[in-house]
C-alpha positions, 0 to 999 in steps of 0.5 A: 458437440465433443468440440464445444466440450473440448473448447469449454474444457479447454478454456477452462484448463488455460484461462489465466487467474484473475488478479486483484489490482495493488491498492497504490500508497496514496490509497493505502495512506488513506486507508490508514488515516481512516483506520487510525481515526476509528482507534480514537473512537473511544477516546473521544467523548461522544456526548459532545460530537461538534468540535472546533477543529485543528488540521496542522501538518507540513505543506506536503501532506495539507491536501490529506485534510480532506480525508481526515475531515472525511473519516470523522465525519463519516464516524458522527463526529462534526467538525467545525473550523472557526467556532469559539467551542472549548473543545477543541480538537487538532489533528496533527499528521507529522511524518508519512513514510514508504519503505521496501525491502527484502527483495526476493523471487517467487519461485525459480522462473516467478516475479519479482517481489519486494516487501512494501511498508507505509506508515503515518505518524500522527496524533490527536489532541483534545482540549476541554474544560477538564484539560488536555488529552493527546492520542497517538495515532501511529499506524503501520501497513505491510504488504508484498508487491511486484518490484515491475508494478511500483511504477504503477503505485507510486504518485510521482507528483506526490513525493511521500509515496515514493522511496528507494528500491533495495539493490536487487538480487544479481544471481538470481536475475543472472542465472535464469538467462544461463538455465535457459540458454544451457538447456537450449544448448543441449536440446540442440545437440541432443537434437543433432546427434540423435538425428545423425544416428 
């Protein structure tokens, strides 16, 4: 009985925390084309929800369409592409960037970690009878990752979720080598010169 209380105390002490896995940029892009859409809400008339919808966008980012269409209809608000309505409404994406930054280390022996910003510019415009409105949609997101999993959050066949990685930092990287291997050293002749003794 004392040894499956020490094996479940045991398992409990070192079991490893469980991690949330990183949303990739393609996800958070997604996320924030959503977001930026529920912004607009107020400023689309509700009365009138079936609209003649305009998705432009340059050719890299055309198969957002989708998503876009999505998040509006998911808010009530139907769309339809080759209707003769006078209101119309058109969504243009025109620019979606990835930046990292500020590299830095978690702890003295922790991960490396590195500041992850994604934006979306875009906007809306609506045009009626009572004239023309037009909505920024820009919008922002800012995280920290670990600089090993950007090979994981990035899309290599999708160019706008990758970007540069900032020079990382060198004597952090460096030093940690020399702790170990000097702390090595002295054990060793610690051990030595103890043990002749």
């Amino acid at each position: 009985m004392k040894r499956i209380i020490l094996i479940i105390a045991a398992f409990l002490v070192f079991q490893s925390p469980i991690e949330a896995q990183t949303k990739t940029n393609l996800d958070l892009v997604y996320d924030l084309i959503d977001r930026s859409i529920s912004k607009t809400e107020p400023f689309i008339n509700q009365k009138n929800n079936t609209y003649h919808f305009v998705y432009t966008s340059p050719d890299s980012y055309s198969f957002l369409k989708s998503s876009v269409v999505n998040s509006y209809i998911s808010k009530g608000i139907s769309l339809k592409e080759n209707d003769s309505s006078e209101t119309k409404l058109e969504h243009t994406i025109k620019n979606i960037r990835v930046e990292y930054s500020n590299p830095y280390k978690d702890g003295f022996f922790g991960d490396l970690l590195i500041e992850r910003i994604i934006k979306i510019d875009a906007n809306l415009i609506l045009s009626d009878k009572s004239g023309i409105k037009t909505y920024d949609m820009n919008d922002s997101y800012k995280d920290t990752v670990e600089v090993e999993s950007i090979g994981r959050i990035e899309n290599p066949a999708i160019p706008f979720t990758q970007s540069a990685i900032p020079e990382l930092p060198f004597f952090s990287n460096l030093l940690e080598p020399i702790i170990v291997v000097g702390t090595l050293i002295v054990t060793i002749i610690l051990f030595f010169t103890v043990r002749s003794k």
